[in-house]
C-alpha positions in Angstrom: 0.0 0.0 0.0 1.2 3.5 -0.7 -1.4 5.3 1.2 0.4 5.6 4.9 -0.9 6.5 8.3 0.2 10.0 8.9 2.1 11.4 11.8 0.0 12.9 14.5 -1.2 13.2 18.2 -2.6 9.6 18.1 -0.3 7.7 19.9 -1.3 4.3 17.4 0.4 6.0 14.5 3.8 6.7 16.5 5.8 5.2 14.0 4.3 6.7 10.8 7.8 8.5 10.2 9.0 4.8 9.6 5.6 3.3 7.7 7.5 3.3 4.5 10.3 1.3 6.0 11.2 -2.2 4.4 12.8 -3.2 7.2 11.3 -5.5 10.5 9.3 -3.7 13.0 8.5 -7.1 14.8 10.3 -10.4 15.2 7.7 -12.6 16.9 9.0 -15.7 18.3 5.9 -17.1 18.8 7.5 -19.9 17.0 11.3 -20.4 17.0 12.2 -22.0 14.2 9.6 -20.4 12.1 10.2 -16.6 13.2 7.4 -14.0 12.1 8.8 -11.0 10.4 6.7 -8.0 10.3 7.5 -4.9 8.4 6.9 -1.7 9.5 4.6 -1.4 6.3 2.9 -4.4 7.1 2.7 -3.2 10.9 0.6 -0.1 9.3 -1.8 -1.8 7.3 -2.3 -3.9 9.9 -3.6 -1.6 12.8 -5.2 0.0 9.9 -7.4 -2.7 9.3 -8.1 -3.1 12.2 -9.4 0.1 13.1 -11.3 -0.3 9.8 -12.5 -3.2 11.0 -13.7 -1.7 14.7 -15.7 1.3 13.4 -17.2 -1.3 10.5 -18.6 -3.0 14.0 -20.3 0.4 15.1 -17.4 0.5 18.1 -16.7 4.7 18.5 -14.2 7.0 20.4 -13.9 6.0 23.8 -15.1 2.7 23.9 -13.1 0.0 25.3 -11.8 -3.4 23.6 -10.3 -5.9 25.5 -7.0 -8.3 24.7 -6.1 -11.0 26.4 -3.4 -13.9 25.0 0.4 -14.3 24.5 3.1 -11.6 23.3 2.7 -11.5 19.4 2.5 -9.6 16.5 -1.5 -9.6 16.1 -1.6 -8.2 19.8 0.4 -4.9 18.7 -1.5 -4.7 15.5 -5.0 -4.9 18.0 -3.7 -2.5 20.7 -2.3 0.3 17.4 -5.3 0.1 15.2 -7.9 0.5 18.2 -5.9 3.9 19.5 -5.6 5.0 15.8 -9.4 4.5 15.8 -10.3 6.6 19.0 -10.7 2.8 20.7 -9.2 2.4 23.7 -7.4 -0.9 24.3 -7.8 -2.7 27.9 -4.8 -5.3 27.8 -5.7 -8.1 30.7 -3.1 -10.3 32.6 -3.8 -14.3 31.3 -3.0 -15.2 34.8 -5.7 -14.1 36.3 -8.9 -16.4 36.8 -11.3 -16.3 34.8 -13.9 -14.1 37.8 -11.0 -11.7 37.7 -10.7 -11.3 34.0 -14.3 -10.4 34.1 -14.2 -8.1 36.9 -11.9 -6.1 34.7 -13.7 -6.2 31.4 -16.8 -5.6 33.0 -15.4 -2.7 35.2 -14.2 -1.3 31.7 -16.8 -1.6 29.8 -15.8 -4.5 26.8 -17.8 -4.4 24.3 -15.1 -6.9 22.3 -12.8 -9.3 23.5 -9.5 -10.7 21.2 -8.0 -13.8 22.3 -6.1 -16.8 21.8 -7.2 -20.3 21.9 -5.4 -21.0 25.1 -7.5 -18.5 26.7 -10.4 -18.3 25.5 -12.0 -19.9 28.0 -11.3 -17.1 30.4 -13.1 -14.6 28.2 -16.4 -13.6 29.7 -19.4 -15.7 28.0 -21.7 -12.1 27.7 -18.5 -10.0 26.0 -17.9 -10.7 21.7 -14.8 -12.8 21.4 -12.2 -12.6 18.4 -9.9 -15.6 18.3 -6.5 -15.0 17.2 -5.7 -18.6 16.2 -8.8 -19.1 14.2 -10.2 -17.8 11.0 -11.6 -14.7 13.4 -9.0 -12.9 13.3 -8.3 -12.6 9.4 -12.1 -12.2 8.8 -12.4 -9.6 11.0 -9.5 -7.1 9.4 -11.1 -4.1 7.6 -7.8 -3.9 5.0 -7.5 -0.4 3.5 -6.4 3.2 4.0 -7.5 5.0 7.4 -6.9 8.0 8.9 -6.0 8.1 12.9 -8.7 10.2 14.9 -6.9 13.6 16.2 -7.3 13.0 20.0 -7.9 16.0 22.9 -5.5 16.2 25.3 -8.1 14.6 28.0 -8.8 11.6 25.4 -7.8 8.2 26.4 -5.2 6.2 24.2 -4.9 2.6 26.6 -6.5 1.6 29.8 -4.2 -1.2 32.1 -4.9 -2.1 35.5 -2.7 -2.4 38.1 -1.6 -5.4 40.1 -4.3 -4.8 42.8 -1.5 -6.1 45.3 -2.8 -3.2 47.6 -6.8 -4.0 47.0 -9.0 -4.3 43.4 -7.4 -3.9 40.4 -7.8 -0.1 39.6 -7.9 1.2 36.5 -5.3 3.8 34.7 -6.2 5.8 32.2 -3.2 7.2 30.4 -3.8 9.6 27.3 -2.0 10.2 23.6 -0.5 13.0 24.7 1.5 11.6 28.0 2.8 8.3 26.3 3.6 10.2 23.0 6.2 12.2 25.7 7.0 9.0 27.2 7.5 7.1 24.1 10.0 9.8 22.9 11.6 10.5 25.9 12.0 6.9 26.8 13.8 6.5 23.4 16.0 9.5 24.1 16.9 8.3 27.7 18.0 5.1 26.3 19.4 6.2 23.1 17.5 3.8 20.6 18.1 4.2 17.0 16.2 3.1 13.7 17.9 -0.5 12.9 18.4 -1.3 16.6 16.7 -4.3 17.8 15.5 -4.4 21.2 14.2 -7.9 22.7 10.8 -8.4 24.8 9.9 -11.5 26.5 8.0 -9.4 29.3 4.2 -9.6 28.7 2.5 -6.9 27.2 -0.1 -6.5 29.4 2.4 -4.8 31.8 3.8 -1.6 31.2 7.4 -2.5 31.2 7.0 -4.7 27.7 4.3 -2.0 26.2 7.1 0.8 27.2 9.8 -1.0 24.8 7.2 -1.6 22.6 5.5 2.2 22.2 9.5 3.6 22.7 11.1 1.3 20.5 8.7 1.8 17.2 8.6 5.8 17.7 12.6 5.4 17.2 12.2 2.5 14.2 14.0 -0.1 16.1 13.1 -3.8 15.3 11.3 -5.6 18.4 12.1 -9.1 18.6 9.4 -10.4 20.9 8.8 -13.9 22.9 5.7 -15.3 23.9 6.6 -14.9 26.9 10.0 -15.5 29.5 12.1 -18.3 28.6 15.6 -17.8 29.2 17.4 -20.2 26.6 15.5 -18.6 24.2 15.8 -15.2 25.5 19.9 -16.0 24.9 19.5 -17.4 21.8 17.3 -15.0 20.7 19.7 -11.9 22.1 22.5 -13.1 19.9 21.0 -14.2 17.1 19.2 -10.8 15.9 22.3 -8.9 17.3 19.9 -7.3 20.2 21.2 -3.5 21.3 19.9 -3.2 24.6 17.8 -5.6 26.7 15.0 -5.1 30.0 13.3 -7.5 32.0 13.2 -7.4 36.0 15.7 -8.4 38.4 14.3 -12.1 38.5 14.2 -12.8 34.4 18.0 -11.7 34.5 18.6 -13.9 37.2 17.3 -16.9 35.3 19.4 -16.0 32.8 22.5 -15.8 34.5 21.9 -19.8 35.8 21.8 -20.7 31.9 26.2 -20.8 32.3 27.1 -23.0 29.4 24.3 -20.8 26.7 25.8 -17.6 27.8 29.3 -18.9 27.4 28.8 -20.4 24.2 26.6 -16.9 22.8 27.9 -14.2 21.1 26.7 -11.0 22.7 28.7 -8.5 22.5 26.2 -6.5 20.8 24.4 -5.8 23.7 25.1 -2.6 24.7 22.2 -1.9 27.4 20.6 -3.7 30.3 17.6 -2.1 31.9 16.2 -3.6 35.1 13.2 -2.5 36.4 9.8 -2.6 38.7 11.8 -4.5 41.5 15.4 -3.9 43.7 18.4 -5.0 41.8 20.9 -6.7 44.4 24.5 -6.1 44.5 25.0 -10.0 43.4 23.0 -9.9 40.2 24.5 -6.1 39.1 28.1 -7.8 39.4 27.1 -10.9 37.8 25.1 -9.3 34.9 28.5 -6.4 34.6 30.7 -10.1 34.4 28.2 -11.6 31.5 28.4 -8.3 29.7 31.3 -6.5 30.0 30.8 -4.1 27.2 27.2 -2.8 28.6 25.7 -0.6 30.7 23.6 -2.0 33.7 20.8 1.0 34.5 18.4 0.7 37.3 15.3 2.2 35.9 12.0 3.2 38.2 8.8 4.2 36.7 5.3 4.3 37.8 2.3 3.2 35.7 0.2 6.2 37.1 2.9 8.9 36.6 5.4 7.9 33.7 7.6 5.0 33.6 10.8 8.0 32.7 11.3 9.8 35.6 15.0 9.0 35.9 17.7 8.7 33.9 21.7 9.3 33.4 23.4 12.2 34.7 23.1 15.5 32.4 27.0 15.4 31.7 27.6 12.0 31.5 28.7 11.2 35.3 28.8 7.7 36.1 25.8 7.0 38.6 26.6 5.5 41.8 25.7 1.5 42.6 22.2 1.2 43.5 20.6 4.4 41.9 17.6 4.3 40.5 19.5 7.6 38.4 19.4 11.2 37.6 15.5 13.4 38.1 15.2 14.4 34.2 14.5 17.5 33.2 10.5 17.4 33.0 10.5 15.5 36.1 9.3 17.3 39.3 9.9 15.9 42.7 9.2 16.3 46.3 9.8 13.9 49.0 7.5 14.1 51.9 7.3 12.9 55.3 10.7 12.1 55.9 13.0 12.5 58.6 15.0 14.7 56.7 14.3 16.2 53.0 16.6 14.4 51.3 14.4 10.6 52.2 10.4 10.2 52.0 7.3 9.6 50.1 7.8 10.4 46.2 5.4 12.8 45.0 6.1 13.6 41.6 4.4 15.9 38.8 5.3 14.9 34.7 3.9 15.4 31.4 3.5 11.3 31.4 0.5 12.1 34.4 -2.5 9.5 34.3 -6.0 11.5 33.6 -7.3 9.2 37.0 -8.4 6.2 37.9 -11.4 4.5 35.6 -14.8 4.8 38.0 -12.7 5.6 40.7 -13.1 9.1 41.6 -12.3 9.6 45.3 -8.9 7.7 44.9 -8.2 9.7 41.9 -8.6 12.6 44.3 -6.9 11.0 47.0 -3.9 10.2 45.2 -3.5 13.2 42.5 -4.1 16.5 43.3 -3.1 20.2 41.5 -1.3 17.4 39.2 1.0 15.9 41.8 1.2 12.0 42.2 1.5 10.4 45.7 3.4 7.1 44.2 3.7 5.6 48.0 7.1 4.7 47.2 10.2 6.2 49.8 13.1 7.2 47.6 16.7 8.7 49.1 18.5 11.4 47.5 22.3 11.9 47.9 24.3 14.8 48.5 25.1 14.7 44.8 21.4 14.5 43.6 21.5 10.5 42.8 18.2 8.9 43.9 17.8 5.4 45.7 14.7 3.3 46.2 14.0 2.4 49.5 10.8 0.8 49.6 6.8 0.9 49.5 4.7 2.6 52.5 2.3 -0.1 51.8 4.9 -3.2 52.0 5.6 -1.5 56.0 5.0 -3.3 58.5 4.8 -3.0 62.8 6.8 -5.3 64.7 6.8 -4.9 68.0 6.3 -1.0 67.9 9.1 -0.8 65.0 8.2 0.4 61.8 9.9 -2.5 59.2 10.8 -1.5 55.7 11.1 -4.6 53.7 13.5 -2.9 51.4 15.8 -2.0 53.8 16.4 -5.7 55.1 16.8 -7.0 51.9 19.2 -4.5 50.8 21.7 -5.6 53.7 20.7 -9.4 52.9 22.0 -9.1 49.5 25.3 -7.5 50.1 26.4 -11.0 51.9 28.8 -12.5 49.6 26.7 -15.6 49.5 22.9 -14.7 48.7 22.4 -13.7 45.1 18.4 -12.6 46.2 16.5 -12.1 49.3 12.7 -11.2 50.1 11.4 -10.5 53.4 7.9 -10.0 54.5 6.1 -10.2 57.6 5.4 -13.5 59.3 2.0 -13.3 62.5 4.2 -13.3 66.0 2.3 -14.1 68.9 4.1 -11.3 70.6 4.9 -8.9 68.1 2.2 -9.2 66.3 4.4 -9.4 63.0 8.2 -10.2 62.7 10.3 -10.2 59.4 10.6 -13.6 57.3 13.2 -13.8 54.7 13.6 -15.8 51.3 16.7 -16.0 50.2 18.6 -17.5 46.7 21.5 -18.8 48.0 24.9 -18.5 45.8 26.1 -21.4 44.5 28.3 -23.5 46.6 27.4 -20.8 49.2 27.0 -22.8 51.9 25.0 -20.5 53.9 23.0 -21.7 56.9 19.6 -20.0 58.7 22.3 -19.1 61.2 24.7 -17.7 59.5 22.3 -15.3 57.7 20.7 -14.0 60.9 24.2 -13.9 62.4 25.1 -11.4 59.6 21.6 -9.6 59.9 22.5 -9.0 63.2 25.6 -7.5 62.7 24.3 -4.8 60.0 21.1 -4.4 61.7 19.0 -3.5 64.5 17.6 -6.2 66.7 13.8 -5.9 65.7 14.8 -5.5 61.8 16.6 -9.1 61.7 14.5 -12.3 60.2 13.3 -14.8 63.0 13.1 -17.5 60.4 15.5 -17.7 56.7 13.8 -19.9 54.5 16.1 -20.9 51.8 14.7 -21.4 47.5 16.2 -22.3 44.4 14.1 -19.4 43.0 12.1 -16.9 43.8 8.3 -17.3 42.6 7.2 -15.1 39.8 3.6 -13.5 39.5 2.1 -12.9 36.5 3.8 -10.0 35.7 7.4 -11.6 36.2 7.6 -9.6 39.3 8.3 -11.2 42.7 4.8 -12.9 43.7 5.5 -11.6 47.7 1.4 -13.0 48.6 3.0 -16.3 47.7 5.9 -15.8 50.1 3.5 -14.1 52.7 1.4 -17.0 52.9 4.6 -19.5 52.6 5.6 -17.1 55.9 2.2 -17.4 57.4 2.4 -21.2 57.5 6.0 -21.9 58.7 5.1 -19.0 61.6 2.0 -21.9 62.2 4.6 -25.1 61.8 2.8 -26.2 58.4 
């Protein structure tokens, strides 16, 4: 086709200036020896026809479509063409159950549901369902020509939900205008060029994945994208496309790092950028990662769904940022810290172009937690004397014990500068005394050696007496929840029953 999307304020034609391009926009993995490669031509007409294909279904501006399935190339074609159209994509986590899943469509509004076979059966049975992996899909598209609706700045481009780890899901809306700034500014930050390829196995229903995703075709970069997290093919994958820069959290890389004979025997040198994010980074996995690729930069990044996912990033003159740091406030970026002993450590409150509209049907706690355009995050960050900022931990992941106030964040930090643990979670364990006492988790090194006494020896020596774990329950790995984060409700509960000798 000749006739290309245009450049805009829609924030599904981001990559317009690259429509033309012959080269790949996607490699989708989906199946490994049979690798889909999508143009960024093809990428166009895709989410063209799909919009097409939405409005041909009498679906308007603001209403809400929902996608649920595996990382792949139809899900990006979905989640453009509705924004192009004035849609607004809902992406759902697959591990949810199936109540949940409704919850969230129904809380959004669905008119339509896309899906793959593998989940289908989670799809509400009142909700429309197109099946990726059926003759659906390919009836559906509308191909042909279209031309993106021009959004107001209050229009919404994608609704996502957060983990509801603190309560219900709750609903984000984010607009064209914020992720058009994030999407450029997050390819700024992290230097992406047309021709790079940046890999995703993160799932695009969390914002870390959609991040590289939106950042990564506003700059024409290639996306070479897994289903989802496996690390052989995550190494295979980084060396065989040449990947530029990788991101995951803390646990993928550590995965990675146990495949030792892969890495060895892989060629990636052209990696030039790791990015981990949405959970601490400990001082064994940042050497280990520096070890495995020497030529790279290891960056600590911290975002928030609700206020930008680039709030931070390297030093305006190039100064090397210190171990630990979450990195340099960027320009746009506003901060206060509040509540703290001193001004330098407290709640982040934080005010950027990126700024949610509110919470979806939520109106007091879009009130509660935004106001004059300032974002209480509930996250305690530490700024240094040079203006480097540190994460220390969540208000909502404090707990009491004993009349002390416990930072999880803080005990793991000193857990994971012991030579021998390579990652460490603690959470709160009932105490019949205390009320609560801290529990840890912890990923032993290798050949280690480590004992439950030697860890709370050493937690005694770098602590105070209420902040050391009464019990160190040792794991080969650290569960994952569905968004390849830490699942700490598993570990609670795990707590909770050795606390009761189960």
């Amino acid at each position: 086709m000749t006739n290309r999307t245009e450049p805009g304020g829609n924030l599904g034609a981001i990559f317009a200036p690259h429509a033309e391009a012959s080269r790949a926009a996607i490699i989708d993995l989906s199946d490994e020896d049979a690798p889909a490669e999508i143009t960024y031509g093809a990428l166009d007409d895709a989410c063209n026809g799909v919009a097409r294909a939405l409005i041909a279904k009498n679906l308007g501006v603001g209403d809400r479509i929902g996608i649920l399935g595996l990382n792949r190339h139809e899900y990006i074609a979905v989640m453009f063409g509705a924004m192009r159209a004035g849609i607004v994509p809902v992406p759902i986590n697959i591990k949810l159950p199936a109540a949940s899943v409704a919850d969230i469509a129904h809380d959004a509004g669905v008119k339509l549901m896309f899906t793959a076979a593998a989940e289908r059966l989670l799809c509400p049975a009142d909700i429309p369902v197109v099946d990726f992996d059926t003759e659906d899909y390919a009836a559906f598209l509308d191909p042909g020509p279209f031309t993106p609706h021009e959004p107001a700045d209050s229009d919404v481009a994608f609704q996502v939900y957060t983990s509801g780890s603190t309560g219900r899901p709750k609903g984000v809306l984010l607009s064209h205008k914020a992720h058009i700034w994030v999407s450029r500014s997050l390819a700024e930050n992290r230097r992406i060029q047309p021709g790079h390829s940046l890999l995703i196995a993160a799932p695009l229903y969390h914002k870390n994945a959609m991040n590289i995703i939106k950042s990564g075709l506003c700059a024409g970069a290639t996306i070479v994208m897994l289903p989802k997290f496996d690390a052989g093919l995550y190494i295979r994958a980084a060396a065989r496309y040449r990947v530029k820069a990788l991101s995951g959290v803390p646990t993928m890389y550590a995965l990675m790092l146990r495949e030792q004979a892969l890495l060895s025997a892989s060629d990636l040198s052209s990696v030039g950028l790791l990015t981990l994010g949405s959970a601490p980074t400990s001082d064994a996995l940042y050497d280990a990662l520096t070890e495995a690729f020497p030529q790279a930069e290891v960056r600590l990044s911290f975002g928030i769904t609700e206020s930008s996912p680039v709030m931070f990033g390297p030093h305006p003159d190039g100064l090397k940022a210190p171990r630990n740091s979450i990195g340099w406030a960027l320009p746009d970026t506003e901060i206060i810290l509040r509540d703290g002993a001193t001004p330098d450590q407290g709640v982040l409150m934080v005010r950027t172009p990126g700024m949610m509209l509110g919470y979806h049907n939520m109106p007091d706690e879009t009130a509660r937690r935004l106001k004059d355009g300032w974002f209480d995050t509930g996250d305690i960050l530490r700024r240094d004397r040079e203006g480097w900022y540190f994460f220390v931990g969540r208000v909502d992941d404090m707990f009491l014990s004993g009349g002390n106030n416990i930072y999880p964040g803080e005990v793991e930090s000193v857990l994971e500068r012991h030579p021998g643990i390579y990652q460490a979670i603690v959470v709160a364990a009932p105490h019949s005394l205390k009320d609560q006492v801290p529990y840890a988790f912890v990923v032993p090194k290798p050949g280690a050696g480590l004992s439950e006494e030697m860890v709370k020896a050493y937690t005694l020596e770098h602590l105070p007496p209420s902040h050391h774990p009464r019990r160190v329950l040792f794991l080969d790995a650290l569960p994952l929840a569905g968004t390849n984060k830490i699942d700490r409700r598993a570990l609670a509960e795990k707590a909770r029953l050795a606390a009761q000798g189960g």
